[in-house]
C-alpha positions as semicolon CSV with decimal commas, in nm:
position;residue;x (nm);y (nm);z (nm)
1;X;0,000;0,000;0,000
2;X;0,248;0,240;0,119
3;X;0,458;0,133;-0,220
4;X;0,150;0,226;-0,436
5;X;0,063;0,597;-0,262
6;X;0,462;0,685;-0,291
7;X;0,421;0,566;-0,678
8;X;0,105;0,775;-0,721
9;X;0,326;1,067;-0,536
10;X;0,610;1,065;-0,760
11;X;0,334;1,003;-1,077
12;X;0,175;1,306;-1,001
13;X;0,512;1,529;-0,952
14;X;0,643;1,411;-1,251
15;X;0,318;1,555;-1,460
16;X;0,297;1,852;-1,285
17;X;0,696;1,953;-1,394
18;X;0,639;1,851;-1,706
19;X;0,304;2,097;-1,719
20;X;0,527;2,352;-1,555
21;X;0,807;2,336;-1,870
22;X;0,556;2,366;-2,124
23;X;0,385;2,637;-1,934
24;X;0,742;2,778;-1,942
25;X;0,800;2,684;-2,332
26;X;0,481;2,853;-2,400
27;X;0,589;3,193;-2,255
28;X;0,912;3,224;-2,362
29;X;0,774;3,145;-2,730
30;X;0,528;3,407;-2,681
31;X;0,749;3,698;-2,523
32;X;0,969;3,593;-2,846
């Protein structure tokens, strides 16, 4: 169980920086 949450944990980090950088690629584009 405890396995499983940590796997969810790290999941759900992992998408969020990846949102964050193309948030990021986004902006920079647009400001160039």
């Amino acid at each position: 169980m405890m396995m499983m949450m940590m796997m969810m944990m790290m999941m759900m980090m992992m998408m969020m920086m990846m949102m964050m950088m193309m948030m990021i690629e986004k902006i920079f584009s647009f400001i160039e």
